[in-house]
N, CA and C atoms of all chains as a GROMACS GRO file, in nm:
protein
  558
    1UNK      N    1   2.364   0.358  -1.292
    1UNK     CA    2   2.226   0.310  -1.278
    1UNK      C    3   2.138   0.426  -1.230
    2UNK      N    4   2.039   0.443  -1.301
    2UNK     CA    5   1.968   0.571  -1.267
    2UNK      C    6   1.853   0.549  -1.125
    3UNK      N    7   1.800   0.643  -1.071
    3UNK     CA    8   1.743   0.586  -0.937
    3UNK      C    9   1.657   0.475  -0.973
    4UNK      N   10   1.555   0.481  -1.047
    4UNK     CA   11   1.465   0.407  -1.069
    4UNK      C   12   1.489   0.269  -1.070
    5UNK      N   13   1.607   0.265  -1.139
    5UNK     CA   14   1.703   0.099  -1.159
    5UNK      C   15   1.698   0.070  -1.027
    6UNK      N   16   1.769   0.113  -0.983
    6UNK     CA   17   1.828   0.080  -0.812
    6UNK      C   18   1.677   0.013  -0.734
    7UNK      N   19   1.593   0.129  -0.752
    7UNK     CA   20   1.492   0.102  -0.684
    7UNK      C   21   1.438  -0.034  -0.708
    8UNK      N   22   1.418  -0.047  -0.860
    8UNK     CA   23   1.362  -0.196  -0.898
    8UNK      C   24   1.432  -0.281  -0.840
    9UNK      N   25   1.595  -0.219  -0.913
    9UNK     CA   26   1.667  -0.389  -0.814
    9UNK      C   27   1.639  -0.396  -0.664
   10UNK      N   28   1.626  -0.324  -0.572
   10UNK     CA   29   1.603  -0.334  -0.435
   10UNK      C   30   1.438  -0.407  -0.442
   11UNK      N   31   1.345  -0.386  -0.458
   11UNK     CA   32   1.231  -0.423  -0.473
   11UNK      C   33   1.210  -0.546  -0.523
   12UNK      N   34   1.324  -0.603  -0.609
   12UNK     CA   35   1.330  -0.711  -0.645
   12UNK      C   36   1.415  -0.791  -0.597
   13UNK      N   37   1.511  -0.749  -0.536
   13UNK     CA   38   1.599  -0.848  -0.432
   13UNK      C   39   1.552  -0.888  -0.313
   14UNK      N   40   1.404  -0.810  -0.261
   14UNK     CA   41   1.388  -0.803  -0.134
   14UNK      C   42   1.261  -0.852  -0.117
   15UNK      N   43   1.228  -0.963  -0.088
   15UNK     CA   44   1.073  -0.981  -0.056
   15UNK      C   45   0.993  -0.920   0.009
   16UNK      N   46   1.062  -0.838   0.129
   16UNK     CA   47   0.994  -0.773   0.194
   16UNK      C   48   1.051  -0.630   0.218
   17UNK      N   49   1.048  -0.528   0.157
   17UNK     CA   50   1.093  -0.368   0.194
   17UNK      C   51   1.021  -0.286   0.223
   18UNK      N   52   1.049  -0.221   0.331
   18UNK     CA   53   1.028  -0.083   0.358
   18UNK      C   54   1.063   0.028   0.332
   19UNK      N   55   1.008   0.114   0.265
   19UNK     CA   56   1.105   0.255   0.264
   19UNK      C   57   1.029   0.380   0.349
   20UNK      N   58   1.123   0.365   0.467
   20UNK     CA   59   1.055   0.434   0.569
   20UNK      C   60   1.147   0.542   0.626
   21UNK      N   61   1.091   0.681   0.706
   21UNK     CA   62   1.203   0.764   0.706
   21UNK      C   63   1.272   0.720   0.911
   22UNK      N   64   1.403   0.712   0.879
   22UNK     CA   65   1.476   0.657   0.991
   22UNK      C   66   1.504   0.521   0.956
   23UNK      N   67   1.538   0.455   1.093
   23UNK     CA   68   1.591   0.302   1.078
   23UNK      C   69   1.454   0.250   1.153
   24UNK      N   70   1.490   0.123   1.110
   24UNK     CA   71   1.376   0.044   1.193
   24UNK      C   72   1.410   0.025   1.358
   25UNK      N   73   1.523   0.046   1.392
   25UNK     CA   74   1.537   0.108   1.536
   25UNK      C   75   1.507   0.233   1.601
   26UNK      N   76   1.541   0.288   1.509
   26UNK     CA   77   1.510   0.435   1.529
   26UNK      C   78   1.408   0.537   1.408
   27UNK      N   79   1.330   0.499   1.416
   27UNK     CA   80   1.217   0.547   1.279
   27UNK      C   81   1.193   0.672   1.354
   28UNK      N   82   1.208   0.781   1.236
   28UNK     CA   83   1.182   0.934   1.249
   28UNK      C   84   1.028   0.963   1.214
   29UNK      N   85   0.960   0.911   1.251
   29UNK     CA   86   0.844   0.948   1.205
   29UNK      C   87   0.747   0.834   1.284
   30UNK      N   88   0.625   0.926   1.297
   30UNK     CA   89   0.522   0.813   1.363
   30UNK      C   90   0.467   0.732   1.285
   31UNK      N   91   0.439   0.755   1.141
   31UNK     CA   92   0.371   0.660   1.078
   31UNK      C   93   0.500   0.548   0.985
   32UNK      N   94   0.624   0.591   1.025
   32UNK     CA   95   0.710   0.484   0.965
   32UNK      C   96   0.732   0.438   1.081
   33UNK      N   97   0.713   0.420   1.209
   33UNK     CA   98   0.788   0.348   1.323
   33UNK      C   99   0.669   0.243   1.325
   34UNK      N  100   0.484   0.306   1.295
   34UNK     CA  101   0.365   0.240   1.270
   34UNK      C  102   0.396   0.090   1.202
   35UNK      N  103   0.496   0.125   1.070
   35UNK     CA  104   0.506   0.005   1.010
   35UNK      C  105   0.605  -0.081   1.052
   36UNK      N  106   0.683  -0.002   1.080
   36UNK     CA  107   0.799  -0.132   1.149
   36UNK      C  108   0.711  -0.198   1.232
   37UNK      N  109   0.681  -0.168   1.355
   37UNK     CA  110   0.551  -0.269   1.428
   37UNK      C  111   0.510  -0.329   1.362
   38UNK      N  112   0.449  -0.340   1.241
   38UNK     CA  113   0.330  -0.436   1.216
   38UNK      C  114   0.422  -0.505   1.121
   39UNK      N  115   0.542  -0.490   1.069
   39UNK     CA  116   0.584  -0.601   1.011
   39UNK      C  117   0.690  -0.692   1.162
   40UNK      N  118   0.734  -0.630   1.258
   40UNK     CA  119   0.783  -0.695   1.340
   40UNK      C  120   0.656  -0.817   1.394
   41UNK      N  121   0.539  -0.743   1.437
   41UNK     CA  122   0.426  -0.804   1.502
   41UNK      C  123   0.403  -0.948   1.338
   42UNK      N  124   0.436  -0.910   1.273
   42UNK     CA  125   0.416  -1.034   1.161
   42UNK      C  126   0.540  -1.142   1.168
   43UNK      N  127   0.634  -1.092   1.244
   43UNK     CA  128   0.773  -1.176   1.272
   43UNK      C  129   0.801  -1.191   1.127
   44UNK      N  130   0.796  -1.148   1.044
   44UNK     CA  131   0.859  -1.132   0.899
   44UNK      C  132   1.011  -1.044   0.886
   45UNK      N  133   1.104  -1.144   0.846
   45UNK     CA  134   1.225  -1.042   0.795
   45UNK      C  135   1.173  -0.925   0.642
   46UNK      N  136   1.221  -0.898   0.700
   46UNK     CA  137   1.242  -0.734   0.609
   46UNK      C  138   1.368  -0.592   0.616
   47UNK      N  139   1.400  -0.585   0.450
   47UNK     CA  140   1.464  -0.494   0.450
   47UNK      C  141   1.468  -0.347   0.474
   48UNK      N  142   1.481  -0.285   0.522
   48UNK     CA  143   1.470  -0.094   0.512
   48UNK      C  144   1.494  -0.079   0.480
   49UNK      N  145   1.493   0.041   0.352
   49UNK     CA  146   1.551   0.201   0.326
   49UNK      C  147   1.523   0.311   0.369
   50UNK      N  148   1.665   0.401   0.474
   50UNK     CA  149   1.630   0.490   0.506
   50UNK      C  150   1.614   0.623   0.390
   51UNK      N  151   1.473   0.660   0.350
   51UNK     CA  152   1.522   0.748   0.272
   51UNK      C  153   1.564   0.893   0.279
   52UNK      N  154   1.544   0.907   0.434
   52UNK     CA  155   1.631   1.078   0.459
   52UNK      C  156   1.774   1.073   0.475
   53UNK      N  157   1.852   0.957   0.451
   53UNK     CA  158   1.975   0.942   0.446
   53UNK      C  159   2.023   0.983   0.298
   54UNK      N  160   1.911   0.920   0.192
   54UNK     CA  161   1.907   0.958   0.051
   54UNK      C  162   1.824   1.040  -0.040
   55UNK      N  163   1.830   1.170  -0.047
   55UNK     CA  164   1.721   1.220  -0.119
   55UNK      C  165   1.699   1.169  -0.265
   56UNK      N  166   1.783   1.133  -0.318
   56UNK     CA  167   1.748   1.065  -0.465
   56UNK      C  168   1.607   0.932  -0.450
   57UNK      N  169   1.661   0.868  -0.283
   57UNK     CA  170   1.562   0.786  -0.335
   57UNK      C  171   1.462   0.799  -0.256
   58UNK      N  172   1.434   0.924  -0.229
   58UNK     CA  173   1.329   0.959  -0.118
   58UNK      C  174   1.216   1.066  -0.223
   59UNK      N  175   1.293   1.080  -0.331
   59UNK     CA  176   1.217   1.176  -0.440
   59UNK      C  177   1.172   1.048  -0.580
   60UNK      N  178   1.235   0.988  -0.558
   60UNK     CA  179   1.245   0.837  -0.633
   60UNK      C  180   1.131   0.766  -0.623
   61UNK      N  181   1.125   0.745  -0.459
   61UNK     CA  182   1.075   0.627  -0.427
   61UNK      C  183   0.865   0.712  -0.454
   62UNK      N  184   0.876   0.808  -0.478
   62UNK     CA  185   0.750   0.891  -0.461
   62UNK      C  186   0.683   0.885  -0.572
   63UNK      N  187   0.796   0.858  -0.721
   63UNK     CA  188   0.765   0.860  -0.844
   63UNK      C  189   0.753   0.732  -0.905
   64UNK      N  190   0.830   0.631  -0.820
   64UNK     CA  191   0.857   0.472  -0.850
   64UNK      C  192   0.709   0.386  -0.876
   65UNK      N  193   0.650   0.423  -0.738
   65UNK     CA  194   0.485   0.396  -0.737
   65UNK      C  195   0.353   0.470  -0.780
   66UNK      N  196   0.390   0.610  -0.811
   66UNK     CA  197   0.325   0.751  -0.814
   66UNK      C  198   0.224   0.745  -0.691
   67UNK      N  199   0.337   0.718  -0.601
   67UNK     CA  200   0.240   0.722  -0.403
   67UNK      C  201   0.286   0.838  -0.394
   68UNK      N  202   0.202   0.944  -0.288
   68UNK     CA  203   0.290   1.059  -0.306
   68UNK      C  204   0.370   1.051  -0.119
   69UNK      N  205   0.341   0.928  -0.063
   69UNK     CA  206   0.430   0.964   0.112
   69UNK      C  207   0.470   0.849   0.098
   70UNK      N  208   0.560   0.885   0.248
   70UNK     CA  209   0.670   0.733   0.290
   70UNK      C  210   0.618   0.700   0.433
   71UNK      N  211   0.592   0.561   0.481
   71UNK     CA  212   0.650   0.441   0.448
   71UNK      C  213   0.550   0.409   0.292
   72UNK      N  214   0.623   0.284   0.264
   72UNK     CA  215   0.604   0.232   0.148
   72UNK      C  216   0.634   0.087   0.152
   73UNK      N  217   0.548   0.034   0.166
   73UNK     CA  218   0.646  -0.140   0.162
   73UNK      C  219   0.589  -0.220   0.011
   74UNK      N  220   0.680  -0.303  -0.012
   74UNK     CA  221   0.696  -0.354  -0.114
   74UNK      C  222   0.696  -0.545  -0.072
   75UNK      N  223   0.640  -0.610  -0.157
   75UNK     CA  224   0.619  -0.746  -0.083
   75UNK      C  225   0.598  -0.849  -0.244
   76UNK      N  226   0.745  -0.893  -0.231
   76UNK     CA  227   0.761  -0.984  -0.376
   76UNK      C  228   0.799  -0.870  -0.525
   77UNK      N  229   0.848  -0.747  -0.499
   77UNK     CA  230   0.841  -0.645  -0.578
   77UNK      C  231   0.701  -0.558  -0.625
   78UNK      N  232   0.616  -0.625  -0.573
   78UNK     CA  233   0.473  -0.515  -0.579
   78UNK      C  234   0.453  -0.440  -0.430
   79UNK      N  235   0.419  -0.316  -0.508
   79UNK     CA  236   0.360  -0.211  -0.404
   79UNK      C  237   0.266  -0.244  -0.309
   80UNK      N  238   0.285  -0.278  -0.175
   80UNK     CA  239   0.123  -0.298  -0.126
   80UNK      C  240   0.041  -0.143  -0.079
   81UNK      N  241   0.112  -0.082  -0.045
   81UNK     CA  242   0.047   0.038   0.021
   81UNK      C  243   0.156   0.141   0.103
   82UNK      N  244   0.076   0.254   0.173
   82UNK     CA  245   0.127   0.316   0.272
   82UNK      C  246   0.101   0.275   0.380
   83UNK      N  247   0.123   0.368   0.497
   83UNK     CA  248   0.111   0.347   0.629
   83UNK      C  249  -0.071   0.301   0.687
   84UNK      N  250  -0.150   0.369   0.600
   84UNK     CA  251  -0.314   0.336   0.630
   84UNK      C  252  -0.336   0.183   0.536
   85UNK      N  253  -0.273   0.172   0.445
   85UNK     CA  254  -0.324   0.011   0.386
   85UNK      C  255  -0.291  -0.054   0.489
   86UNK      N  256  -0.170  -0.039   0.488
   86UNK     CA  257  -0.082  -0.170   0.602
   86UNK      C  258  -0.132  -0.190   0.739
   87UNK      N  259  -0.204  -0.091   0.760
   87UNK     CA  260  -0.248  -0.092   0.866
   87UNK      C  261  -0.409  -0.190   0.889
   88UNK      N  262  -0.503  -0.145   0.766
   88UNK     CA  263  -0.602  -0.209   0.769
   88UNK      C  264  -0.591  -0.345   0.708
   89UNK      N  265  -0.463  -0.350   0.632
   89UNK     CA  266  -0.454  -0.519   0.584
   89UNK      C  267  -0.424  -0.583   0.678
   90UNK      N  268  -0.320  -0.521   0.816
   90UNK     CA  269  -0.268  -0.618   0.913
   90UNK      C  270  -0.428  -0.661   0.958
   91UNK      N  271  -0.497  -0.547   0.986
   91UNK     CA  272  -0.601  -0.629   1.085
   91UNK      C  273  -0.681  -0.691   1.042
   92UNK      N  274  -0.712  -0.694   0.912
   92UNK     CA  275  -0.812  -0.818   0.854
   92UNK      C  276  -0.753  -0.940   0.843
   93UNK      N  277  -0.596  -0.942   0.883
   93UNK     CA  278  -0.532  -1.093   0.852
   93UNK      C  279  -0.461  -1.074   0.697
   94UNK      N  280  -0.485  -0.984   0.612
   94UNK     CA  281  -0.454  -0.983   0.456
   94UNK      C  282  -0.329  -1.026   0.451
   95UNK      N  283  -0.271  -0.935   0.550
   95UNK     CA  284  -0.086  -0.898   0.521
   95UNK      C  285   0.010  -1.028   0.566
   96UNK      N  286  -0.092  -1.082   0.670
   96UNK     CA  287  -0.020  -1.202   0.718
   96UNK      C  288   0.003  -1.331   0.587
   97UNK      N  289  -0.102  -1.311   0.548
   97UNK     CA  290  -0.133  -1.422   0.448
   97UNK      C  291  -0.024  -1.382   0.301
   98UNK      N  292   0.014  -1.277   0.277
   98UNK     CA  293   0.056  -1.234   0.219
   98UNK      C  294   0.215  -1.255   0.185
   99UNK      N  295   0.245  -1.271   0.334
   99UNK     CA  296   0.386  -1.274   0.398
   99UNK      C  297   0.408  -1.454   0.468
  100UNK      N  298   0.328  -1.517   0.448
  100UNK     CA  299   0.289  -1.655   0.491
  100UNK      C  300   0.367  -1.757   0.422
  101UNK      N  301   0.428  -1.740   0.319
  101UNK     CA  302   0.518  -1.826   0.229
  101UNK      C  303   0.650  -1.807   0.298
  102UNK      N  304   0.657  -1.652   0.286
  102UNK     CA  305   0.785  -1.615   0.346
  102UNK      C  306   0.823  -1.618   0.488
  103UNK      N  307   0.758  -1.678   0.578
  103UNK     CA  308   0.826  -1.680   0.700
  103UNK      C  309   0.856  -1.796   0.735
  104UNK      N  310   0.814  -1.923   0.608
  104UNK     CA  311   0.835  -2.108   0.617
  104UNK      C  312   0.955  -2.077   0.629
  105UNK      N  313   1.032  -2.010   0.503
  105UNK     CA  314   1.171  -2.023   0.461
  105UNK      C  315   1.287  -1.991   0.540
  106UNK      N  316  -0.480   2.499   0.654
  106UNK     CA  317  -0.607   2.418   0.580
  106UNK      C  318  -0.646   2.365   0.675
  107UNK      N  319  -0.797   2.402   0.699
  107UNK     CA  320  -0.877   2.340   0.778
  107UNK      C  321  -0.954   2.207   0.752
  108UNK      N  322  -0.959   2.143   0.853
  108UNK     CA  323  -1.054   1.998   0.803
  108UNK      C  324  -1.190   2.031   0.708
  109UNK      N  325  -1.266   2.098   0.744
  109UNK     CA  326  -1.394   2.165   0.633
  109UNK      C  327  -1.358   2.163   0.521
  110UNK      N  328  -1.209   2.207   0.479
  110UNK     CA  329  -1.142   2.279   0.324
  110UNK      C  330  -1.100   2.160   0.276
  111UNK      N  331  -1.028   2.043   0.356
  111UNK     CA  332  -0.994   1.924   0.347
  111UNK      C  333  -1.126   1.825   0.284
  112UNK      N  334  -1.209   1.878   0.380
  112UNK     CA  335  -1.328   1.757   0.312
  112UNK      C  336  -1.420   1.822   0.180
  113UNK      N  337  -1.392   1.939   0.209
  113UNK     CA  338  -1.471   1.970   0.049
  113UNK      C  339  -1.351   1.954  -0.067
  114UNK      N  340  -1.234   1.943  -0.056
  114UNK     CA  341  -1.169   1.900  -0.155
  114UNK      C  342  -1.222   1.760  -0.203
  115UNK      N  343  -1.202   1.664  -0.129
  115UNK     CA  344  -1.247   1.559  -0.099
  115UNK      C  345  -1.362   1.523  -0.212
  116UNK      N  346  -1.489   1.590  -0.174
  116UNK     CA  347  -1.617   1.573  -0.214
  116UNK      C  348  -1.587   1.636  -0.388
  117UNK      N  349  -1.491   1.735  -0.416
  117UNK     CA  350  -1.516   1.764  -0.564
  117UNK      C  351  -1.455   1.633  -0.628
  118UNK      N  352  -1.332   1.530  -0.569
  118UNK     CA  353  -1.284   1.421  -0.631
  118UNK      C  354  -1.410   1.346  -0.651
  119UNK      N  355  -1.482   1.288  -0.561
  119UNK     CA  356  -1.544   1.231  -0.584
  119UNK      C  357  -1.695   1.184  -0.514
  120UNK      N  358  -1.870   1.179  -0.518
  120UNK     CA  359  -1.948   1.203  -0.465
  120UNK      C  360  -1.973   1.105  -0.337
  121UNK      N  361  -1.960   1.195  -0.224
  121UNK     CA  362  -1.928   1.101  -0.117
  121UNK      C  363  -2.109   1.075  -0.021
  122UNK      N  364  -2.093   0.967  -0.042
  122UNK     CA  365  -2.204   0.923   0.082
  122UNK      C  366  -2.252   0.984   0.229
  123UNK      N  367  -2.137   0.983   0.286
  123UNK     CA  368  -2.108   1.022   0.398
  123UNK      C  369  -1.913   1.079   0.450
  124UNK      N  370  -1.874   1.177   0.483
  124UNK     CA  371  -1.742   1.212   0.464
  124UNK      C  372  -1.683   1.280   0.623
  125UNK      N  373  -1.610   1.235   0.734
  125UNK     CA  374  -1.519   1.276   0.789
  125UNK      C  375  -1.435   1.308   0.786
  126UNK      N  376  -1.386   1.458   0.820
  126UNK     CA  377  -1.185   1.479   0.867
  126UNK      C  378  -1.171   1.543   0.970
  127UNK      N  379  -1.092   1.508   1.027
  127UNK     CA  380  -1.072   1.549   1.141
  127UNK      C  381  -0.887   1.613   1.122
  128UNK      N  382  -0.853   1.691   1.208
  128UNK     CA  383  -0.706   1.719   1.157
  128UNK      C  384  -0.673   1.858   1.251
  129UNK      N  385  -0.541   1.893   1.277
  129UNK     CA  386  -0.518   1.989   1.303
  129UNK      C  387  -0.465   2.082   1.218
  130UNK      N  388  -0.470   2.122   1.131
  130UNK     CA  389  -0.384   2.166   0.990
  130UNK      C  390  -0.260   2.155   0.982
  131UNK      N  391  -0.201   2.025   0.994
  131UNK     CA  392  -0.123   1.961   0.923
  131UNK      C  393  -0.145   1.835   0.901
  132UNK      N  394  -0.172   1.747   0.998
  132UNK     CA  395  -0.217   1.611   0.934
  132UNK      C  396  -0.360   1.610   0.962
  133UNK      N  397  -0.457   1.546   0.853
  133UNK     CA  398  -0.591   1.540   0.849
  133UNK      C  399  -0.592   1.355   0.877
  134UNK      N  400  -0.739   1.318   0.945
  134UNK     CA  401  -0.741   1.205   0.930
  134UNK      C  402  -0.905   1.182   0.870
  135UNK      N  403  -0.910   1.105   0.748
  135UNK     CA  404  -1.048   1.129   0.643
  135UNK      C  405  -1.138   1.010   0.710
  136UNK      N  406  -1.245   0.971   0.724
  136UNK     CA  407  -1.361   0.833   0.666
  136UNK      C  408  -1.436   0.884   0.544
  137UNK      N  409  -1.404   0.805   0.425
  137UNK     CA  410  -1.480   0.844   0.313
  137UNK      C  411  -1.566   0.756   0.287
  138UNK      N  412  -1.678   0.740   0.252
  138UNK     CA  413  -1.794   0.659   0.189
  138UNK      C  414  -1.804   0.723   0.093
  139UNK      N  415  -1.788   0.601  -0.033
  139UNK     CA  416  -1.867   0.688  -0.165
  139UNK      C  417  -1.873   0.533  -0.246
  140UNK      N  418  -1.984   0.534  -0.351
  140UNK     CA  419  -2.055   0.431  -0.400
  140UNK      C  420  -1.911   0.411  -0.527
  141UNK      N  421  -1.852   0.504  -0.518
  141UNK     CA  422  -1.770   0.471  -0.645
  141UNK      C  423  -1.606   0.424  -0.587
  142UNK      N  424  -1.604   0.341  -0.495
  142UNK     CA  425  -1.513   0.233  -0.389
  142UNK      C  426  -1.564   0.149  -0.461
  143UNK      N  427  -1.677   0.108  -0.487
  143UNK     CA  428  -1.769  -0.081  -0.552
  143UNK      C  429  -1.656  -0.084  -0.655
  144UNK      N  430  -1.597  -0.216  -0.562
  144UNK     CA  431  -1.520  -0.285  -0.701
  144UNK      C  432  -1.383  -0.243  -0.677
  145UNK      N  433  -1.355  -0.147  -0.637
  145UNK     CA  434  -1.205  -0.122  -0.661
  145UNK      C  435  -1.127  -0.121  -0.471
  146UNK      N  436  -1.016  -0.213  -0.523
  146UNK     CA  437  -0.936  -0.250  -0.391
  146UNK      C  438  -0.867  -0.134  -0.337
  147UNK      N  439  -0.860  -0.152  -0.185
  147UNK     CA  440  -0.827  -0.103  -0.111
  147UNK      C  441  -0.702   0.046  -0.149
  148UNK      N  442  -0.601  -0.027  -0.223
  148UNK     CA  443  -0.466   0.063  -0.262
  148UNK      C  444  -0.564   0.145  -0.385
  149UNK      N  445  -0.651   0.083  -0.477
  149UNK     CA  446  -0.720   0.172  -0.563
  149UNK      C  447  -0.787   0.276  -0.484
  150UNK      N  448  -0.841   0.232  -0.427
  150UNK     CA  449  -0.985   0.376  -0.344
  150UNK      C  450  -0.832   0.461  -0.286
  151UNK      N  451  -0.767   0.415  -0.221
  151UNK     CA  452  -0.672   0.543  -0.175
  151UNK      C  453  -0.626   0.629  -0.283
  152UNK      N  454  -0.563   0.519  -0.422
  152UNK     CA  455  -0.495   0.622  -0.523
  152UNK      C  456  -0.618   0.697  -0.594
  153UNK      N  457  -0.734   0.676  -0.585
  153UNK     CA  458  -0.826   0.764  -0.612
  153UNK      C  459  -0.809   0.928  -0.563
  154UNK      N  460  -0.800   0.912  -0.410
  154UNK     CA  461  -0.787   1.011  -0.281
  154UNK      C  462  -0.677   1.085  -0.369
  155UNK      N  463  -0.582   1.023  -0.328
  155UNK     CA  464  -0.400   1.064  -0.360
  155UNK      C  465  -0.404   1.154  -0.530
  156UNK      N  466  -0.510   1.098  -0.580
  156UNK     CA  467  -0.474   1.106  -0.764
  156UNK      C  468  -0.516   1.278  -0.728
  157UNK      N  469  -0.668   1.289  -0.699
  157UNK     CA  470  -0.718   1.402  -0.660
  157UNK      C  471  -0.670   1.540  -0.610
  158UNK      N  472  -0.588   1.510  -0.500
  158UNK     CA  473  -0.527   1.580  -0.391
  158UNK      C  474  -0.385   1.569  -0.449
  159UNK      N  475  -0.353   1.534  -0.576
  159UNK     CA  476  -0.198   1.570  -0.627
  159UNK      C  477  -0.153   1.676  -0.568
  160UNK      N  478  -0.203   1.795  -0.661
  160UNK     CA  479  -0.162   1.931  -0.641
  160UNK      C  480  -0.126   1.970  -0.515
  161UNK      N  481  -0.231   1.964  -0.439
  161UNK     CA  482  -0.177   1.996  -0.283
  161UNK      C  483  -0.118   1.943  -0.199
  162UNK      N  484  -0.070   1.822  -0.248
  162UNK     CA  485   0.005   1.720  -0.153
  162UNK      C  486   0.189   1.738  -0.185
  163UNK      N  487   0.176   1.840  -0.352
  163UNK     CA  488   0.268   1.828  -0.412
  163UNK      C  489   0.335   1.990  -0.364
  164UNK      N  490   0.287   2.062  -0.326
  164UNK     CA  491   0.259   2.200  -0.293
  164UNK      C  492   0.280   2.197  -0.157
  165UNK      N  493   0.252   2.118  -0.070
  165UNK     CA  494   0.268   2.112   0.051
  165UNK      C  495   0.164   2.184   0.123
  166UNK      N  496   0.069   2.224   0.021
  166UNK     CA  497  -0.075   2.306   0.110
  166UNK      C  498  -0.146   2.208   0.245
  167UNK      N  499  -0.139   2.096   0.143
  167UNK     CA  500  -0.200   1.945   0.229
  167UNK      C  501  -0.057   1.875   0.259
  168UNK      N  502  -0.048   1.845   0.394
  168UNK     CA  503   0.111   1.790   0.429
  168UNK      C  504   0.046   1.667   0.450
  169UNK      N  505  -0.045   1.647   0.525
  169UNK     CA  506  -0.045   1.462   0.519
  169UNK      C  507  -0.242   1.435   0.552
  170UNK      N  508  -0.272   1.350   0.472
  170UNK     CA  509  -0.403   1.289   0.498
  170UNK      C  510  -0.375   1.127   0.517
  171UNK      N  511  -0.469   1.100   0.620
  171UNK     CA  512  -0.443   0.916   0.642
  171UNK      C  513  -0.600   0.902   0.627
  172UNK      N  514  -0.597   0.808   0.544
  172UNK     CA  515  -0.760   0.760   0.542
  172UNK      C  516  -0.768   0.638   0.625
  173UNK      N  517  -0.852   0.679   0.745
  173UNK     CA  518  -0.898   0.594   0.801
  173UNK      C  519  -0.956   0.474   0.802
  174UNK      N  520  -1.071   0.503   0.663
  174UNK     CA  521  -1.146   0.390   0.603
  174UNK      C  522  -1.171   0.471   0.505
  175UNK      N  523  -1.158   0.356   0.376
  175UNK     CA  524  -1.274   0.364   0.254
  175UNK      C  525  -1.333   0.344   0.228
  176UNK      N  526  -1.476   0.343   0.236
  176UNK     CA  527  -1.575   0.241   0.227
  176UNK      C  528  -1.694   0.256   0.132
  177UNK      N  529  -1.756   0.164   0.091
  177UNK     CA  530  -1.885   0.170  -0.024
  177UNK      C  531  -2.021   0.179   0.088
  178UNK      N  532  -2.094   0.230   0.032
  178UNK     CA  533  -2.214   0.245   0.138
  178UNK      C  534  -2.244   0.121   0.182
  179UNK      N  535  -2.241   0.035   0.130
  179UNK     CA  536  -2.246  -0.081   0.180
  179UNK      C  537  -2.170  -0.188   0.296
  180UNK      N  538  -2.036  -0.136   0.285
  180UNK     CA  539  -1.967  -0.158   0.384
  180UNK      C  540  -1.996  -0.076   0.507
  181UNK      N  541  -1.994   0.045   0.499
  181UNK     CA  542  -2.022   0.124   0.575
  181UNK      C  543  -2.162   0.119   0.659
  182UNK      N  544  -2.228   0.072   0.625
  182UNK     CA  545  -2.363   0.034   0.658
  182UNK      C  546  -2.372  -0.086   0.761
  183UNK      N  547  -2.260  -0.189   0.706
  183UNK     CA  548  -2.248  -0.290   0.764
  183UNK      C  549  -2.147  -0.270   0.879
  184UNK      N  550  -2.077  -0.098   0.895
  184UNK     CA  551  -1.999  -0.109   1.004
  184UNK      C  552  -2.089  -0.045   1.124
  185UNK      N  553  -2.195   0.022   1.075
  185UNK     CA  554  -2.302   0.080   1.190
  185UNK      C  555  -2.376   0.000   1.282
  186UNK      N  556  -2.401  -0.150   1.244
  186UNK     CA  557  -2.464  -0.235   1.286
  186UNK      C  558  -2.397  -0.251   1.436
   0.00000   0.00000   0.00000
């Protein structure tokens, strides 16, 4: 399966992904630890990918969306943004609403 | 790359209203106003930014820009109030 596959299938298995550099415990970066917060602060499950564990899908994940940085979250298999969308969607309420089906279940 | 070099990149993408960056030369942080945001959502006005700033983002000249806000003069107008 070539990266791109992988990627879809992850994006599509996952209602809610991140591809952020580190873990969501330990995020290497300030603007991927940014997003873990605001999807924790949404009490939404969500998956990670660390992608400095994987360079295939850290060069992948850049070409997947033609975004050129990471984090990256993905919500129902569409792209919502980087670290500055997510940020201004949390505070208008967007992201909540977004993620609002998914936290009944 | 200085914030100045940052925001006149900026301004050849596209004609800005009013334009901030602030940055230490490595991460910049932008406020862009420009009339040509009308209409296009949030992830659009950024991949506008991003489409622009390929080259140097790809080059590593520009290591990271966060746009603060995108805004249409109109929004922007309505955030001065």
């Amino acid at each position: 399966m070539s990266t791109q596959d992988t990627i879809r299938q992850q994006v599509t298995e996952n209602p809610v992904i991140l591809y952020m550099k580190g873990t969501p415990t330990f995020p290497q970066c300030g603007f991927s630890a940014g997003a873990v917060q605001i999807l924790k602060n949404l009490g939404v499950n969500f998956a990670a990918v660390n992608v400095l564990a994987d360079p295939e899908i850290r060069q992948g994940i850049k070409e997947f969306a033609n975004w050129p940085t990471i984090p990256q979250l993905y919500i129902k298999g569409e792209f919502v943004g980087g670290s500055d969308i997510m940020k201004e969607l949390y505070a208008s309420g967007e992201l909540a609403e977004m993620v609002a089906d998914l936290k009944a279940e | 790359m200085t914030p100045e070099h940052v925001q006149s990149l900026i301004s050849q993408i596209i004609p800005c209203e009013h334009i901030e960056v602030e940055g230490d030369g490595h991460h910049f942080y932008a406020t862009i106003v420009s009339a040509q945001f009308d209409g296009l959502k949030l992830l659009a006005r950024h991949r506008v930014i991003n489409d622009g700033l390929k080259s140097y983002l790809d080059s590593g000249e520009l290591h990271a820009l966060s746009m603060r806000a995108t805004l249409t003069p109109a929004e922007w107008a309505a955030r001065q109030q």
